[in-house]
Residue, then its C-alpha position, 0 to 999 in steps of 0.5 A: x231466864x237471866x239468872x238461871x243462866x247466871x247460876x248455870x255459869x257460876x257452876x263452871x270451872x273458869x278453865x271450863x269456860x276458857x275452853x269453851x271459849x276457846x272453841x267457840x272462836x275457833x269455830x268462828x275463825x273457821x267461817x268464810x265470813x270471818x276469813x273474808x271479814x276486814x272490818x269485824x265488831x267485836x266486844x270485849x269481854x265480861x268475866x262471865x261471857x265468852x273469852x274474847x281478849x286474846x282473840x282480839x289481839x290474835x286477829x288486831x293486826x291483820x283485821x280491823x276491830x270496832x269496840x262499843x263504848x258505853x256513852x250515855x244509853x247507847x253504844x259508841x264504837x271506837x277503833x282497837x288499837x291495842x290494850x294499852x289504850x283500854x280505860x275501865x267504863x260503865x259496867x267495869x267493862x275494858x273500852x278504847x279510849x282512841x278514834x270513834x268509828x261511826x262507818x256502821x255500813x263498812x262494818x264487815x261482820x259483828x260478833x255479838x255477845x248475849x245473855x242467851x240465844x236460841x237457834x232461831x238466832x233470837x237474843x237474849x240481853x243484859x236487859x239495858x237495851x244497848x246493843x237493841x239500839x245498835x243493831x239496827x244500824x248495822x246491816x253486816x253479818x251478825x253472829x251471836x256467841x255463846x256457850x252451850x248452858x246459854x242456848x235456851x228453847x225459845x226467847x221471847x221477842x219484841x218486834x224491836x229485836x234483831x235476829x242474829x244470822x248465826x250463832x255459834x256456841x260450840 
């Protein structure tokens, strides 16, 4: 599944998945969990997953934004506080260096990216188990985003898996 979804993508024009991305956010900002959301975990995004960068500047100043951070096989979340403090991690993957943030039950919404998601809210991951660790310990709103060619029939679960409540992929 991993790489059928990877070869559907690399057949998309990059302007394609920035504008895809683009509604995607703007389907997200549009929600009353988002609008009331004051704490949101996001990521910051691969070249192959939705556009997250410039949302989260649009929304840094006027919510709070956790980033993970890889750290060993799990994910650390740290404070956004602009991209000047992002260092290139694990993964070649944009992290902040600045203040950890380990208040997981203040944590208000997660945007959670995947390799593919089904409309039962199943997730599909790179596969490392990195976010299979981190979402147990977060208890708020869980929205999976991803685009159209992500959306697969039915993922296969463990027992271990956390369903997103909602995912949004248009």
């Amino acid at each position: 599944m991993r790489k059928q979804i990877a070869n559907l993508k690399v057949q998309q024009s990059e302007s394609t998945l920035k504008e895809l991305s683009h509604n995607i956010l703007a389907s997200l900002e549009t929600l009353a969990v988002f609008k009331e959301a004051s704490i949101i975990l996001l990521y910051y995004s691969l070249p192959d997953e939705v556009f997250t960068h410039q949302f989260i500047e649009k929304w840094k100043d006027t919510k709070t934004i956790i980033l993970p951070v890889v750290v060993g096989d799990d994910l650390e979340l740290r404070y956004y506080t602009g991209k000047q403090d992002l260092a290139v991690g694990r993964y070649n993957i944009k992290e902040p260096i600045g203040e950890v943030f380990d208040n997981y039950s203040a944590i208000d919404l997660a945007i959670i990216p995947g390799v593919g998601f089904d409309l039962k809210g199943n997730r599909l991951g790179r596969g490392k188990g990195y976010y299979d660790r981190l979402l147990p310990k977060i208890d708020a709103y869980k929205i999976g985003i991803c685009y159209p060619l992500q959306i697969i029939d039915d993922i296969p679960v463990e027992p271990f898996d956390i369903k997103m409540n909602q995912v949004i992929y248009s």
